[in-house]
PDB file with one MODEL, atoms N, CA, C and O in Angstrom:
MODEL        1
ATOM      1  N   UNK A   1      80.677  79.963  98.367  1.00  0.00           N
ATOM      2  CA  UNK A   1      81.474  79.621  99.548  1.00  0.00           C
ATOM      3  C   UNK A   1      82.965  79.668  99.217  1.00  0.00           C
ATOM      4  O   UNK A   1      83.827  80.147  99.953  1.00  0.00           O
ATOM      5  N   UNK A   2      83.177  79.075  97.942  1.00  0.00           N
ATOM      6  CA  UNK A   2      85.003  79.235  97.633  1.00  0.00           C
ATOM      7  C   UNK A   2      85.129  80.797  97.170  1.00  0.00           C
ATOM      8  O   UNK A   2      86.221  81.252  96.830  1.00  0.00           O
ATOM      9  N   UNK A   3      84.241  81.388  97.178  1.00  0.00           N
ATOM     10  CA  UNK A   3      85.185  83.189  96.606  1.00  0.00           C
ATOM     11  C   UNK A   3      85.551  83.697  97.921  1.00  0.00           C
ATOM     12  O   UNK A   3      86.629  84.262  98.103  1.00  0.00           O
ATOM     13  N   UNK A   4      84.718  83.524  98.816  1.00  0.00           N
ATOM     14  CA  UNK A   4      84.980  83.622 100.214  1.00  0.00           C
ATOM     15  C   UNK A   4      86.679  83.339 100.669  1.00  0.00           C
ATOM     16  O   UNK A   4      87.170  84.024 101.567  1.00  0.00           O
ATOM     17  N   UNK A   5      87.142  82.736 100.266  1.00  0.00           N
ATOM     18  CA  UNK A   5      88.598  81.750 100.555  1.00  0.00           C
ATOM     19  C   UNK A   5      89.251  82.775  99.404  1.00  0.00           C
ATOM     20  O   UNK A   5      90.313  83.341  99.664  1.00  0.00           O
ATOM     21  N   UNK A   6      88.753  82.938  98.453  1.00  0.00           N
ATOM     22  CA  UNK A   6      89.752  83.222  97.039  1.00  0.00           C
ATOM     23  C   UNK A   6      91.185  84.059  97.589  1.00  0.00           C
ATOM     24  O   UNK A   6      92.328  83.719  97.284  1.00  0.00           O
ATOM     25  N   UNK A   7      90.861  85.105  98.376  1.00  0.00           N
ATOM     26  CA  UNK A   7      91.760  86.154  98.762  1.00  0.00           C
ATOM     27  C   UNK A   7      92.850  85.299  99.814  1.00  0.00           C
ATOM     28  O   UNK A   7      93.970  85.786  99.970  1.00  0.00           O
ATOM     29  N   UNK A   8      92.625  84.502 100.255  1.00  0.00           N
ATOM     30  CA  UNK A   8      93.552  84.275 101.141  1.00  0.00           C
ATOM     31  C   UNK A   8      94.153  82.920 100.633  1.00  0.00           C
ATOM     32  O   UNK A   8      95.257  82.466 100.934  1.00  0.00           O
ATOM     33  N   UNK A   9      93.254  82.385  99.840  1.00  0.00           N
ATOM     34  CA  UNK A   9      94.586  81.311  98.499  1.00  0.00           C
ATOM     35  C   UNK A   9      95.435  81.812  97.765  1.00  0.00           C
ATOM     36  O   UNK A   9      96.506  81.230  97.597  1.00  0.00           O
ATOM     37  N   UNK A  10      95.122  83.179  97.069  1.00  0.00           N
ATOM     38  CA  UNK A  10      95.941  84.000  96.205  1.00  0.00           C
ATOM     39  C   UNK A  10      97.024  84.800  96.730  1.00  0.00           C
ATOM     40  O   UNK A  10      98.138  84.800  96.205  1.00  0.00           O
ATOM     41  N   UNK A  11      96.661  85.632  97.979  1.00  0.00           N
ATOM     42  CA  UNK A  11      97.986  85.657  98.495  1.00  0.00           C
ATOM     43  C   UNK A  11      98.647  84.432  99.282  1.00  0.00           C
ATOM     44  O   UNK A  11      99.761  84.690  99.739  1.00  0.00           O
ATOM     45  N   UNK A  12      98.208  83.277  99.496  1.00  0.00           N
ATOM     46  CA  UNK A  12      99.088  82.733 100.384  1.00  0.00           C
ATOM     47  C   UNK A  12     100.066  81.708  98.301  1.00  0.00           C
ATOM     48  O   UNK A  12     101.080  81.149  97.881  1.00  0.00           O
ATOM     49  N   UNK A  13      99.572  81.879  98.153  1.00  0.00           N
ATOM     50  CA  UNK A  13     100.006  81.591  96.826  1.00  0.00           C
ATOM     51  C   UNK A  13     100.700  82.342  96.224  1.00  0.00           C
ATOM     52  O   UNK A  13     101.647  81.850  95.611  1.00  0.00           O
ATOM     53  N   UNK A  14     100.505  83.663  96.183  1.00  0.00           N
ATOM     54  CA  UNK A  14     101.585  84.207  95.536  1.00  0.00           C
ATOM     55  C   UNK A  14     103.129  84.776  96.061  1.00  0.00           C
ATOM     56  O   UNK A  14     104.138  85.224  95.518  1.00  0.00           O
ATOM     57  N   UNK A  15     102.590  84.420  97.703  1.00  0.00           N
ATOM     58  CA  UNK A  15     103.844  84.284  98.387  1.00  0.00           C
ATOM     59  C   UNK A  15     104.430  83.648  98.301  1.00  0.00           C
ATOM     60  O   UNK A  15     105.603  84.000  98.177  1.00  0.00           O
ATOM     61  N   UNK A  16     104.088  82.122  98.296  1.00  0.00           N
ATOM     62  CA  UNK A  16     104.836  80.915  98.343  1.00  0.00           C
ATOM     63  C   UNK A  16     105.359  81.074  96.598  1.00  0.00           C
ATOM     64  O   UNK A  16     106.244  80.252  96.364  1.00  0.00           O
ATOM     65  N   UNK A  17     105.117  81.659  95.768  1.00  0.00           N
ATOM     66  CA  UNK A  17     105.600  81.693  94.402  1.00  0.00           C
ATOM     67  C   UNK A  17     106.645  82.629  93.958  1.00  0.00           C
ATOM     68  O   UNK A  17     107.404  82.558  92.991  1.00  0.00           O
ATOM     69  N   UNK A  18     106.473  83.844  95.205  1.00  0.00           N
ATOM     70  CA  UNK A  18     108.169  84.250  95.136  1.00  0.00           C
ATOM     71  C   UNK A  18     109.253  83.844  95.679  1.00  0.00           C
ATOM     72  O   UNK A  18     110.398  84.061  95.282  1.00  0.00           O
ATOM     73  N   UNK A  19     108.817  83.065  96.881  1.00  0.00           N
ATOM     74  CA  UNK A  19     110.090  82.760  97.213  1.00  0.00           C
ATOM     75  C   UNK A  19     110.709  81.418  96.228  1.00  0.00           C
ATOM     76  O   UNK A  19     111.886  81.136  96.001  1.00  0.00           O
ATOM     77  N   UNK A  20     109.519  80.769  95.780  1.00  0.00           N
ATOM     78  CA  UNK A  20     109.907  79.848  95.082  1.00  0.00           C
ATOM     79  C   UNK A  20     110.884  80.022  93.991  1.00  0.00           C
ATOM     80  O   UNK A  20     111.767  79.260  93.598  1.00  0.00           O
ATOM     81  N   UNK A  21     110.441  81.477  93.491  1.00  0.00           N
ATOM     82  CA  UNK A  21     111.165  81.671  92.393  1.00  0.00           C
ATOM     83  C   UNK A  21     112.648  82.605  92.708  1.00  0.00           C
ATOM     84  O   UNK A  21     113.545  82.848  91.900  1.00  0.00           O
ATOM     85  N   UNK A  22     112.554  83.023  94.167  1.00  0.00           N
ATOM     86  CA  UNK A  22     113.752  83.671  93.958  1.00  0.00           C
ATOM     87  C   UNK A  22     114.561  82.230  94.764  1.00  0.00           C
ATOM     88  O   UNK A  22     115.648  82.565  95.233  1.00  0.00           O
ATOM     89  N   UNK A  23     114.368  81.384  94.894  1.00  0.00           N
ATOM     90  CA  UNK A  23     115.480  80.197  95.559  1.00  0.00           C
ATOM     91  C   UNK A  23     115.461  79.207  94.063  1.00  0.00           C
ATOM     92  O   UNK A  23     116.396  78.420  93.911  1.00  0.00           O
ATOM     93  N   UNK A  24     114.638  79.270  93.258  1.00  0.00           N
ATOM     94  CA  UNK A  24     114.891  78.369  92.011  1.00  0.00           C
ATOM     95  C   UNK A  24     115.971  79.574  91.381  1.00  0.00           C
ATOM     96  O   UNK A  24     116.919  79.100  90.755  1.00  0.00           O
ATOM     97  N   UNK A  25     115.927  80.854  91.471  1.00  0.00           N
ATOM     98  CA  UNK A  25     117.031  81.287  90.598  1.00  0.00           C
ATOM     99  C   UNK A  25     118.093  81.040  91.140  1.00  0.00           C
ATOM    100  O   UNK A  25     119.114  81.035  90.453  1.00  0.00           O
ATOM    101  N   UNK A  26     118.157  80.721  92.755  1.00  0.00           N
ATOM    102  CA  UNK A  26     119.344  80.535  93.208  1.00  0.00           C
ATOM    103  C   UNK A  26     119.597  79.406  93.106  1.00  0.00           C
ATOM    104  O   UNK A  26     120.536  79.234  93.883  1.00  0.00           O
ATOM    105  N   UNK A  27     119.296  78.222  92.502  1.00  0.00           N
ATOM    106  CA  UNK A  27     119.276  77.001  91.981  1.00  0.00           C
ATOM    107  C   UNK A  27     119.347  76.091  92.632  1.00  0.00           C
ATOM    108  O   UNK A  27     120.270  75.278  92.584  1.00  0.00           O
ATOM    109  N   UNK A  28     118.054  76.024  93.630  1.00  0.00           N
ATOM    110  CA  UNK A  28     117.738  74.565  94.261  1.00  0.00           C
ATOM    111  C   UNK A  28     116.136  74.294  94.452  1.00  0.00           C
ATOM    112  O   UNK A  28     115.389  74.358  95.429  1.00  0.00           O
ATOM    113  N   UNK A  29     115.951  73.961  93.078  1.00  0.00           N
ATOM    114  CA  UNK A  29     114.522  73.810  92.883  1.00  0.00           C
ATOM    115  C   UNK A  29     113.743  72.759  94.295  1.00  0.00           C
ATOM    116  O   UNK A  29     112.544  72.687  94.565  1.00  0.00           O
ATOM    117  N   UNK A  30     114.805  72.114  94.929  1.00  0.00           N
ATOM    118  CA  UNK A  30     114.337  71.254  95.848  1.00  0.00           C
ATOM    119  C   UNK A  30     113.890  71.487  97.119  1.00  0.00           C
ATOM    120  O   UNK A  30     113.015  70.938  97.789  1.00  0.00           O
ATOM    121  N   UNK A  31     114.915  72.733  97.418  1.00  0.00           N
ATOM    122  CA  UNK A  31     114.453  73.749  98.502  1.00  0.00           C
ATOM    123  C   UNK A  31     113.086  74.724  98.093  1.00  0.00           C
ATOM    124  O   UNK A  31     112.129  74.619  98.860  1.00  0.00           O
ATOM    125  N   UNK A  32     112.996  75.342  97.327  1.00  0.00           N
ATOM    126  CA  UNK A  32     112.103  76.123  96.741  1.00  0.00           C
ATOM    127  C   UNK A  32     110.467  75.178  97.030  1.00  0.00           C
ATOM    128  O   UNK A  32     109.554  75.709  97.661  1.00  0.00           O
ATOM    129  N   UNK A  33     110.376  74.067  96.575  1.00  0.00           N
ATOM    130  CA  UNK A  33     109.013  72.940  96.669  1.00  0.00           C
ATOM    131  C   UNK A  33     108.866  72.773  98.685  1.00  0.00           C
ATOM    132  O   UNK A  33     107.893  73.020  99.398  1.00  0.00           O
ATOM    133  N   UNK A  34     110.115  72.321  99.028  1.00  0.00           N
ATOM    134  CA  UNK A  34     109.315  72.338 100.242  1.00  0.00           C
ATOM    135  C   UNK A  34     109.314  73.724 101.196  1.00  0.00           C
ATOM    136  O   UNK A  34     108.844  73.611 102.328  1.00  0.00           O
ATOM    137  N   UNK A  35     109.812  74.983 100.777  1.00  0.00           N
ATOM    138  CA  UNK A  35     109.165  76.018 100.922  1.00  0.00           C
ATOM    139  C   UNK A  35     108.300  76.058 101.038  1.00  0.00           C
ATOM    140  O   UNK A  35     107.683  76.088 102.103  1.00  0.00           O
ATOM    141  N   UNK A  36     107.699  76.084  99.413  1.00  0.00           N
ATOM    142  CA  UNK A  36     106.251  76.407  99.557  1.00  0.00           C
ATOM    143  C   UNK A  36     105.111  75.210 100.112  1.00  0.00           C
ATOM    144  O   UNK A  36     103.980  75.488 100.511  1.00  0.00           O
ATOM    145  N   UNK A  37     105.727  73.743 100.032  1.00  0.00           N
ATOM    146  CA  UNK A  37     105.045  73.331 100.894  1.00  0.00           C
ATOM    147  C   UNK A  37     104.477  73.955 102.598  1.00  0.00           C
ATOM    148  O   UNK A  37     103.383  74.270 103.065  1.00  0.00           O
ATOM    149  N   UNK A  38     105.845  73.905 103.111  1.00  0.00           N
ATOM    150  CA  UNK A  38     105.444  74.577 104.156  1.00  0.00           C
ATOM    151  C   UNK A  38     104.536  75.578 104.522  1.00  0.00           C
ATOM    152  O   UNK A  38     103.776  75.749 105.475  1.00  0.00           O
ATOM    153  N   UNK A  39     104.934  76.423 103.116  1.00  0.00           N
ATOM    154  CA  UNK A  39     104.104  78.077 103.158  1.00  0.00           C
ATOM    155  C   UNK A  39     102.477  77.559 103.050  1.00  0.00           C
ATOM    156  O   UNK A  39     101.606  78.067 103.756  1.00  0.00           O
ATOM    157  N   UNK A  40     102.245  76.660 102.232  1.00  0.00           N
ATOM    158  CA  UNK A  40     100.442  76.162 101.993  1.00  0.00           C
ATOM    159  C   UNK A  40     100.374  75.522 103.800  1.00  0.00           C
ATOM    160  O   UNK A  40      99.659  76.302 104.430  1.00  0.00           O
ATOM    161  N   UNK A  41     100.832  74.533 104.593  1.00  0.00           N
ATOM    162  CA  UNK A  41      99.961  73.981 105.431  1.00  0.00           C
ATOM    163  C   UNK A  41      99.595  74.792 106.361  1.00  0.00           C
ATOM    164  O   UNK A  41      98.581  74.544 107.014  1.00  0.00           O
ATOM    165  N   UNK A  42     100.225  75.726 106.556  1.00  0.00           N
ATOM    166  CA  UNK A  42      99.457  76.695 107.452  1.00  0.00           C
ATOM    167  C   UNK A  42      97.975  77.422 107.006  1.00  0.00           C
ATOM    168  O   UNK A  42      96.968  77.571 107.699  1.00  0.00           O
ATOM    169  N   UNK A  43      98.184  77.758 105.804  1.00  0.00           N
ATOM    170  CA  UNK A  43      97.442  78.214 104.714  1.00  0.00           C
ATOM    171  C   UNK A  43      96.070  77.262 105.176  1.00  0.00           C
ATOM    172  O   UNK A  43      95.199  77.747 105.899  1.00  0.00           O
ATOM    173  N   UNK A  44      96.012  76.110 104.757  1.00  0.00           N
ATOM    174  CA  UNK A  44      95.299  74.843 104.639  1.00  0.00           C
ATOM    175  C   UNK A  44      94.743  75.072 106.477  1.00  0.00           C
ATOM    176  O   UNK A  44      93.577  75.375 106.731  1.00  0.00           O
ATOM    177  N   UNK A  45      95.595  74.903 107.368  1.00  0.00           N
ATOM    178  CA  UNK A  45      94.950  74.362 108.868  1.00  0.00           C
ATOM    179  C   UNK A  45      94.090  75.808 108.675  1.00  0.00           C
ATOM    180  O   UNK A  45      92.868  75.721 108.552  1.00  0.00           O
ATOM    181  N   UNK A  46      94.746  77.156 108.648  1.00  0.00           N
ATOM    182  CA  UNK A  46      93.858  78.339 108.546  1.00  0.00           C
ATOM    183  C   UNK A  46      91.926  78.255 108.057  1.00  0.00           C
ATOM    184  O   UNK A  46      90.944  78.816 108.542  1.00  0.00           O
ATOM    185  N   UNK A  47      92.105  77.205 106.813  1.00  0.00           N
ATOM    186  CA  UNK A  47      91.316  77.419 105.867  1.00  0.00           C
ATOM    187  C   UNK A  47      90.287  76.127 107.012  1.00  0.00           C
ATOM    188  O   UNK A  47      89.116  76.348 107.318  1.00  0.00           O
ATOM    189  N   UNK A  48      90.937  75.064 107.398  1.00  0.00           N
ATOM    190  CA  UNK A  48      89.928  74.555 107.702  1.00  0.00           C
ATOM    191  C   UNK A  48      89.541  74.901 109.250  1.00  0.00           C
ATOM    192  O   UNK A  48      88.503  74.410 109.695  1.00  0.00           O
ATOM    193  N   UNK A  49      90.384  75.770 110.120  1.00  0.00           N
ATOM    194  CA  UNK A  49      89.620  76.254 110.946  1.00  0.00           C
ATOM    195  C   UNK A  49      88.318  77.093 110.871  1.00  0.00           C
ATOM    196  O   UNK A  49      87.439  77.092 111.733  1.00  0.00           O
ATOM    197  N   UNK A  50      88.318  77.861 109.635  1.00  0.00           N
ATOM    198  CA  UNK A  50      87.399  78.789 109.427  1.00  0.00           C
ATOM    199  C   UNK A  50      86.497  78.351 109.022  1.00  0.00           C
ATOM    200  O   UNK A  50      85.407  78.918 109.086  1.00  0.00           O
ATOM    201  N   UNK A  51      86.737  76.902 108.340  1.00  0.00           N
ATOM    202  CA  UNK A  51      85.488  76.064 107.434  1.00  0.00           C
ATOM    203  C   UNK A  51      84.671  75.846 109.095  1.00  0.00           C
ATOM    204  O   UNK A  51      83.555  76.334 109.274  1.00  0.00           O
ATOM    205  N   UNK A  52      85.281  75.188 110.041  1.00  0.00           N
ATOM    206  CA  UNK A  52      84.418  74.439 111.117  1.00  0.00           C
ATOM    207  C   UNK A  52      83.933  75.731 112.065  1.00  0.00           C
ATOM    208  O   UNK A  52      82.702  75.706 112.099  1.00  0.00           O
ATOM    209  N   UNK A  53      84.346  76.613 112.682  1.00  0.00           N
ATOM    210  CA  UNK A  53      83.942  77.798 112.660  1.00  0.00           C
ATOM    211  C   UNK A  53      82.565  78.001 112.187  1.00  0.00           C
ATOM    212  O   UNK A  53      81.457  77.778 112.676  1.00  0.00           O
ATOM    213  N   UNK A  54      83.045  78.560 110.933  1.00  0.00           N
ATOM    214  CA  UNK A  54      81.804  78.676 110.318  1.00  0.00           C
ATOM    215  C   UNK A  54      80.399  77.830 110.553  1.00  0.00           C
ATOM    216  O   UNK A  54      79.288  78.269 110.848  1.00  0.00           O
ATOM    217  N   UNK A  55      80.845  76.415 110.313  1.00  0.00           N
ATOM    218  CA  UNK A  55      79.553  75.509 110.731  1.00  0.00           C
ATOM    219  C   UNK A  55      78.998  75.523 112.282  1.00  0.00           C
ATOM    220  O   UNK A  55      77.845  75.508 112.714  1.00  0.00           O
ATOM    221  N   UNK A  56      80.266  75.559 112.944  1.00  0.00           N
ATOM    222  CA  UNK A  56      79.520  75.768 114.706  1.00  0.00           C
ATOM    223  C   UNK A  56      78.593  76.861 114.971  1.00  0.00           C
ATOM    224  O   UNK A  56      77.706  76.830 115.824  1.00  0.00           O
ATOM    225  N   UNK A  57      78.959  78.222 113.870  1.00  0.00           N
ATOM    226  CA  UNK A  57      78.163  79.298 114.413  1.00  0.00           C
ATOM    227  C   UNK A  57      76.510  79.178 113.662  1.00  0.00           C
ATOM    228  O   UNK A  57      75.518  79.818 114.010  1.00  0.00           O
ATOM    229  N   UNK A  58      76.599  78.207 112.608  1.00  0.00           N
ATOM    230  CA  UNK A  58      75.348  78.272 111.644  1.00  0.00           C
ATOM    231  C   UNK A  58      74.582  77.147 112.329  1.00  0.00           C
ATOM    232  O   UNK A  58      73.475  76.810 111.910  1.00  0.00           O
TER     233      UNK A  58
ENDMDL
END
């Protein structure tokens, strides 16, 4: 059930890890964290729409 998800943690992850890293080079590691916060909760509501989804149709 989690390899299912894998692809869409890894890119939503490796998005949120460039921008992280191109605003930490620009040196505000503080901005960069709630970036990628932001960038995961969408990520997350995505993930658990599809979880309940899934159970309504099974």
């Amino acid at each position: 059930m989690a390899l299912h998800y894998l692809p869409h943690i890894a890119s939503a992850g490796l998005i949120s890890l460039m921008f992280a890293l191109v605003l930490a080079a620009v040196g505000d590691p503080m901005v960069a964290a709630m970036l990628a916060l932001v960038l995961a909760i969408p990520l997350v509501c995505f993930l658990w729409a599809d979880r309940t989804n899934v159970r309504h149709r099974s």
